[in-house]
FIDREN-443859 format. One line per 2 residues: their letters; for each residue y, z, x of C-alpha. Coordinates in Angstrom, 2 decimals, padded with zeros to 5 digits, always signed. Example, Ala and Ser with C-alpha at 12.3 -4.5 7.8 and 13.67 -1.06 7.14 Angstrom:
2
as> -004.50/+007.80/+012.30; -001.06/+007.14/+013.67 .
***
This chain:
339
xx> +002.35/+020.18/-011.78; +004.99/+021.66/-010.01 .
xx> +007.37/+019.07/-007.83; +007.81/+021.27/-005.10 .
xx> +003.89/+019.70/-004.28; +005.22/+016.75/-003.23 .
xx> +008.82/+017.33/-001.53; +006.97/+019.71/+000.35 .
xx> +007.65/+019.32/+004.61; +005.53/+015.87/+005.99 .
xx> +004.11/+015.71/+008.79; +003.04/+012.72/+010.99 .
xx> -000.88/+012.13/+010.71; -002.84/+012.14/+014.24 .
xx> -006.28/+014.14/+013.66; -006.79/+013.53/+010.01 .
xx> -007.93/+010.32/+010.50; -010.96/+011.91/+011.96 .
xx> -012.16/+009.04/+014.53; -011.72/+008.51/+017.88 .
xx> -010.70/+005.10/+017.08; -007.16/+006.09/+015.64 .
xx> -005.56/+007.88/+018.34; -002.27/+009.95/+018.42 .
xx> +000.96/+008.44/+020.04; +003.99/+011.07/+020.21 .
xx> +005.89/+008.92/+022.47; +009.24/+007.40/+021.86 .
xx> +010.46/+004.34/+022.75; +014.40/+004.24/+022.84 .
xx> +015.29/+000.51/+021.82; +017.89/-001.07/+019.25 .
xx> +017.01/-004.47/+019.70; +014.44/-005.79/+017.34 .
xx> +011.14/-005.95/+019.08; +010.14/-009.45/+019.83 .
xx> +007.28/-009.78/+017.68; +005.13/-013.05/+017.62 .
xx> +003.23/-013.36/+014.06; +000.44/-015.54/+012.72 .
xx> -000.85/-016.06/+009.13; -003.85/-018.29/+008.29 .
xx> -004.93/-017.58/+004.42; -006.95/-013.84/+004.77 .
xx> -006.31/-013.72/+008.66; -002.97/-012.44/+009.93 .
xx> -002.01/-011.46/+013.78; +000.85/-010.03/+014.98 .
xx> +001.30/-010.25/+019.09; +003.71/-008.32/+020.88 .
xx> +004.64/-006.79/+024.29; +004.90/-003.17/+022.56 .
xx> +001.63/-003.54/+021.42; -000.32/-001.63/+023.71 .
xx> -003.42/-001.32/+022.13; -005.79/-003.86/+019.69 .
xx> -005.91/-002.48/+016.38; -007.90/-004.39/+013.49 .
xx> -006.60/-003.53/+009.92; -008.90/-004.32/+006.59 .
xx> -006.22/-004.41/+003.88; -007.35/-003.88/+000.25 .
xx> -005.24/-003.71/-002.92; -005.74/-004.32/-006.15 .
xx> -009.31/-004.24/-006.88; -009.24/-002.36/-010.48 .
xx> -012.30/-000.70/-010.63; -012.84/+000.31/-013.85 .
xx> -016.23/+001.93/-014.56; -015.86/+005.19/-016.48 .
xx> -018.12/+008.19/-017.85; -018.11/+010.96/-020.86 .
xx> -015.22/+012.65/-018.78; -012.91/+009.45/-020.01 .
xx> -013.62/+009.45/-023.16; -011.04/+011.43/-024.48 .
xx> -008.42/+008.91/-022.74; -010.34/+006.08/-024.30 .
xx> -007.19/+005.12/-026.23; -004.98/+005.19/-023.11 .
xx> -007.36/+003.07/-020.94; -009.03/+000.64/-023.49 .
xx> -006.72/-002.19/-022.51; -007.34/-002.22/-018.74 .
xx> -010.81/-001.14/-018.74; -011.71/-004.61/-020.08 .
xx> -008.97/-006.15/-017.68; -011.15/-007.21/-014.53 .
xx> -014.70/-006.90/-015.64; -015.58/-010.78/-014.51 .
xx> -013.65/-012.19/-011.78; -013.50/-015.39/-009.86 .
xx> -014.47/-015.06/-006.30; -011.22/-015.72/-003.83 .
xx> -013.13/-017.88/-001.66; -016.65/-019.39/-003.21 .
xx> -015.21/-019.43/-006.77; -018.38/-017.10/-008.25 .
xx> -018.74/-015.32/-010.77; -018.06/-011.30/-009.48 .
xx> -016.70/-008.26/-010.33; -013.99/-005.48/-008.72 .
xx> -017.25/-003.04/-007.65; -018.97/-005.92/-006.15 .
xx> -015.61/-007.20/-004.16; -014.79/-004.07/-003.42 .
xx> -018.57/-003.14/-001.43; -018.69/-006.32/-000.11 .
xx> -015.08/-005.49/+001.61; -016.03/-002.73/+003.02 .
xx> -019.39/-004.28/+004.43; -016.75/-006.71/+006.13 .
xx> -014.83/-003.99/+007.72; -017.52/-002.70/+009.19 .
xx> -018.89/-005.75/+010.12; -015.56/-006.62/+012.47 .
xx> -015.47/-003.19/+013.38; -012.34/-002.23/+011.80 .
xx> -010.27/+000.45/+013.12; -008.63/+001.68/+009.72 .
xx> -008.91/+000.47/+006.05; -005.67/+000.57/+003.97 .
xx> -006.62/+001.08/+000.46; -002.79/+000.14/-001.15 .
xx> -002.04/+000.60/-004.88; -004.48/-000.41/-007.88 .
xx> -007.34/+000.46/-006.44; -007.85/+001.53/-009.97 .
xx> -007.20/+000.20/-013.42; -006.63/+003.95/-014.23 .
xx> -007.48/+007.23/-013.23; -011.30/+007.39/-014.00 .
xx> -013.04/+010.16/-012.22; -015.95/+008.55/-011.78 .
xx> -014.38/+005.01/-010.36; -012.05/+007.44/-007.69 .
xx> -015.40/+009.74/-006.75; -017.38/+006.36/-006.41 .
xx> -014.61/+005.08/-004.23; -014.55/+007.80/-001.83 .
xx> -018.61/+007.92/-001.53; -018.18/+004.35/-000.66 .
xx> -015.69/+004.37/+001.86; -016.52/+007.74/+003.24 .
xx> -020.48/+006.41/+003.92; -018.98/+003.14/+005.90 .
xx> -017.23/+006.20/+008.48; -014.07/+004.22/+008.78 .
xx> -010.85/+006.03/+008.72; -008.62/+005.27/+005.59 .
xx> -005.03/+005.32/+004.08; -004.31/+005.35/+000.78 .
xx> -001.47/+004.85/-001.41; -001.04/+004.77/-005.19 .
xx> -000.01/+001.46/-007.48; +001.42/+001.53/-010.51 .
xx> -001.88/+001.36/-012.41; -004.52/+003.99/-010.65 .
xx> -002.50/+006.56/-012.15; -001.26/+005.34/-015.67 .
xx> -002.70/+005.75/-018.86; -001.34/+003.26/-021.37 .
xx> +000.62/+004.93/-024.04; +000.69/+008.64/-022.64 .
xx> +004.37/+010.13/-023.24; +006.26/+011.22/-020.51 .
xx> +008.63/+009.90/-017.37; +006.99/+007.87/-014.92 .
xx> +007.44/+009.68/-012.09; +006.39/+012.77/-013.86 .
xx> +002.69/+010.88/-015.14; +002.32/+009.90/-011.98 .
xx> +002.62/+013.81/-009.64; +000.44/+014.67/-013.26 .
xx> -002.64/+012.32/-012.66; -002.09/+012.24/-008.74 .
xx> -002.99/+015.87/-008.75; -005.33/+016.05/-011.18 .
xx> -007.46/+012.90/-010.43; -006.17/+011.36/-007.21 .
xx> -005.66/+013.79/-004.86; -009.25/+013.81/-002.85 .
xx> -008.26/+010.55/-001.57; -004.81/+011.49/+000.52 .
xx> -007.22/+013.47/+002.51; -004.48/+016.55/+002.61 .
xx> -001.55/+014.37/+003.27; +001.51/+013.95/+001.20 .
xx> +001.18/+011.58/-001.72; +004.38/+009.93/-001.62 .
xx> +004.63/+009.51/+001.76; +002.62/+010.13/+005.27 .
xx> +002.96/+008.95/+008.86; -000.38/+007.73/+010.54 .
xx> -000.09/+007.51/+014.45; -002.71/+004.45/+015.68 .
xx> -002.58/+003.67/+019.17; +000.93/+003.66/+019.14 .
xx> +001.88/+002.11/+016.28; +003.66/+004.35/+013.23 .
xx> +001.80/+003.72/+010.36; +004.29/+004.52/+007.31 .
xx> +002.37/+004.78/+003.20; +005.33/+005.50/+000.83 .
xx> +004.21/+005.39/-002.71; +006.85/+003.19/-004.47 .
xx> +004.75/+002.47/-007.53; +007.18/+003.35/-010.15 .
xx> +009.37/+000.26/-007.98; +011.38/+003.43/-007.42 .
xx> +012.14/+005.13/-003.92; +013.39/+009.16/-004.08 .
xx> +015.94/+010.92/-001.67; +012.62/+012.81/-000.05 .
xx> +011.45/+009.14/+000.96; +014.32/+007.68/+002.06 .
xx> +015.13/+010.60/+004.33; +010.97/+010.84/+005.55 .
xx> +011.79/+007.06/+005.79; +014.96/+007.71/+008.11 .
xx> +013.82/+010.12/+010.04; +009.92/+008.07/+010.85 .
xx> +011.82/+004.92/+012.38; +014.35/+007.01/+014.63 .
xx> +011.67/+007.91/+016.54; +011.48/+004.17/+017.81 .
xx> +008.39/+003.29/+018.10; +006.56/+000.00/+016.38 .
xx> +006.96/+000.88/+012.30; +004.65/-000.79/+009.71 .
xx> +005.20/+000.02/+006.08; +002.36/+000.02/+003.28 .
xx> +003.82/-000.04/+000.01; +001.91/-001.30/-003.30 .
xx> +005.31/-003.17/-004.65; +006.85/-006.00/-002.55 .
xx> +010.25/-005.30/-001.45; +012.45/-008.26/-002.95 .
xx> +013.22/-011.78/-001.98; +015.33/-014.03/-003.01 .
xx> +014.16/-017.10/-005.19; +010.82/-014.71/-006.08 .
xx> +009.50/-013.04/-009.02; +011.22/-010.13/-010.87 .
xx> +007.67/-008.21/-009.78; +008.75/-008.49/-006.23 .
xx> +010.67/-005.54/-007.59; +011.18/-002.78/-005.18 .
xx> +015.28/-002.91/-004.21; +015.59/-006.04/-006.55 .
xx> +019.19/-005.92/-008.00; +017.66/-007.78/-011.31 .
xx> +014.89/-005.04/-011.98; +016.58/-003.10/-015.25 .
xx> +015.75/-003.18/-018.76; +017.02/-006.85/-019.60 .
xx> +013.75/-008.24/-016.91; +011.34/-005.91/-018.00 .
xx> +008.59/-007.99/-020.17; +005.24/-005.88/-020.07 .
xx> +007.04/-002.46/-020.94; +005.16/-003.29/-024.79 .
xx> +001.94/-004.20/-023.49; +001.70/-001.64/-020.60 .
xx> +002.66/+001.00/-023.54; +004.88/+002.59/-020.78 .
xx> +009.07/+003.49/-020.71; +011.38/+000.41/-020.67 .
xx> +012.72/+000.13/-016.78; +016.54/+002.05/-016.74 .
xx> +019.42/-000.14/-018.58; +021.33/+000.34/-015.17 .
xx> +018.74/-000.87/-012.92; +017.52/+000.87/-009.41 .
xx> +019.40/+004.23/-008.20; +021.47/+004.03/-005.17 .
xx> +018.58/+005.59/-003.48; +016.05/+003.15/-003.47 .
xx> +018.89/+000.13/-002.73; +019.93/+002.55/+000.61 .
xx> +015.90/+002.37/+001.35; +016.04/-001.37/+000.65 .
xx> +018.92/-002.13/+003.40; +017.33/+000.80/+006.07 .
xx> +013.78/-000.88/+006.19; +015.51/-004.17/+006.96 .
xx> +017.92/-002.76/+009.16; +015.24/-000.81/+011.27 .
xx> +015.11/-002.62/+014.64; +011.26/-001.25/+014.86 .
xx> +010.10/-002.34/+012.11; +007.23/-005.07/+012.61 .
xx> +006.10/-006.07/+009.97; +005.41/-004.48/+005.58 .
xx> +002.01/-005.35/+003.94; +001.81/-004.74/-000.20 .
xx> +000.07/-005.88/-003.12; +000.90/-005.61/-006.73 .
xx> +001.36/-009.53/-007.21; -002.54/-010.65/-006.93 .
xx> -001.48/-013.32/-004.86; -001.50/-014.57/-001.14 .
xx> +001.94/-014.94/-000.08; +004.79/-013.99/+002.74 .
xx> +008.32/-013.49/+003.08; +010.35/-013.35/+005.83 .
xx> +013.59/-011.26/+004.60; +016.33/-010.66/+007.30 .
xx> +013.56/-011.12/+010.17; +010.77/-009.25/+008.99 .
xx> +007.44/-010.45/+007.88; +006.09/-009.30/+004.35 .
xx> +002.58/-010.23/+003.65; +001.28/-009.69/+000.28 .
xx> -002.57/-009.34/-000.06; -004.43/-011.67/-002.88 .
xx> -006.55/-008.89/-005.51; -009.47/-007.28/-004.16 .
xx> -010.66/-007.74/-007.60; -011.38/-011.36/-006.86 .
xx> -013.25/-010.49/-003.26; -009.64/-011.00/-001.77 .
xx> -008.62/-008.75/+001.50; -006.04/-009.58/+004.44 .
xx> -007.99/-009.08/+007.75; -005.08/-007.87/+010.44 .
xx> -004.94/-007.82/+013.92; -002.58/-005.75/+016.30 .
xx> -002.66/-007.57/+020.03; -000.89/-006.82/+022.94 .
xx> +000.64/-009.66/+024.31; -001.44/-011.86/+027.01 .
xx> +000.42/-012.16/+030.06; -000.15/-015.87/+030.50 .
xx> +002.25/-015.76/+027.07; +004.93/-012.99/+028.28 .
xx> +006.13/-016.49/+030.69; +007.32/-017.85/+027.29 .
x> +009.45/-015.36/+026.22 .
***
């Protein structure tokens, strides 16, 4: 596949989204002062209150479910997806402790979202163990029949098959456009701008831990606009004092911390570490006044961050049932006396 397919001009999403719940805000809101942002976190539940919040908006966040299921078309990749497709098959159930497994979690999520009404589902990385064709059309019957508009970003695994030869970046435009590409609903794989009631919605694939000069410049040019930014990315941006897998902009991510190159039958991470590219990303999403808040995956585990201000959240695996349930609020006016 050529590259050009994915450098190609991106624009901000308002109409693709389809609903009348997502609407399209073009207006700009010229502030350099962090927005005053007042967040909550209660295991699944998060909330983020704020005076530039116009608008409720109720997020279902899903990552890492690792659906697996496959079909004749896979079996001539049955040597590149044997490992993972026995990865998940049983789970553990995030909240009763049941037996279950990634389709089950992953129906009974959506049956949630549109149980609360959600205004958007963020499907972000691993939705996949690999790139079946029959796990990715099963995915978009299932979300398409619950008629809630979705985003969707790639991990590391949906498009990887174990052992294939090749550079990362290259596998992943490869199996992207030949498996994934249905579910970016015409938008730009490594990055796309969703407008919801006046918050900028930002899905940069980073799931080679990697960032490219086309993303940090779409990155750039998104949060000069000034309005509220949220990033969805399937690898958490680092933090001090956590894992090396918190690995996008980490300055120990190289070939001396990489421990799973082996068993993921994939290339070592570079000698030298992270390009200059992806560090300049690191410092301008923490820099970026508008920037509310960055929800991820990748770690299978409920956690947050708060690096230089800004709230992280990383979502538990949808695998095990897990989900973060998010809610957008403008501020009451009985609290705007506090602040």
């Amino acid at each position: 596949m050529k590259r050009r397919l994915f450098i190609k001009e991106t624009t901000t999403v308002c109409t693709g989204l389809g609903l009348s719940t997502v609407s399209c805000s073009q207006g700009q809101i010229n502030n350099n002062k962090p927005f005053e942002v007042f967040f909550t976190m209660n295991e699944e539940k998060v909330s983020f209150h704020s005076g530039v919040i116009k608008e409720k908006i109720k997020i279902i966040h899903i990552a890492d479910t690792h659906l697996y299921m496959d079909d004749e078309r896979g079996l001539p990749f049955k040597s590149y997806s044997n490992r993972m497709a026995k990865a998940y098959n049983q789970t553990k159930h995030f909240k009763t402790n049941t037996s279950t497994n990634p389709q089950e979690a992953f129906e009974e999520t959506l049956a949630y979202a549109k149980q609360v009404n959600a205004d958007v589902i963020t499907l972000i990385g691993d939705i996949f163990s690999f790139p079946s064709e029959l796990a990715i059309e099963w995915v978009i019957s299932k979300i398409k029949a619950t008629g809630i508009p979705y985003i969707y970003i790639a991990g590391n695994h949906d498009w990887h098959y174990e052992g294939m030869e090749g550079k990362l970046a290259l596998l992943r435009d490869q199996w992207i456009e030949k498996r994934l590409m249905p579910l970016y609903q015409g938008n730009n794989p490594l990055m796309a701008s969703y407008d919801i009631k006046g918050i900028k919605f930002l899905a940069i694939d980073n799931s080679t831990y990697e960032i490219n000069d086309e993303q940090l410049r779409f990155f750039s040019e998104q949060v000069s606009f000034g309005m509220p930014v949220v990033l969805l990315i399937h690898i958490p941006m680092y933090a001090p004092g956590k894992k090396i897998s918190f690995g996008c902009g980490n300055p120990f991510w190289g070939a001396k911390t990489d421990r799973n190159y082996e068993l993921e039958r994939r290339p070592k991470w570079p000698e030298n570490g992270h390009t200059k590219t992806t560090f300049e990303f690191y410092k301008k999403v923490f820099d970026s006044p508008n920037l509310i808040g960055i929800f991820t995956g990748h770690i299978h585990k409920n956690s947050i961050q708060i690096i230089k201000g800004k709230p992280q959240i990383v979502s538990d695996d949808n695998a095990c049932g897990a989900y973060l349930d998010i809610d957008f609020m403008p501020l009451k006016e009985d609290y705007k006396n506090i602040t």
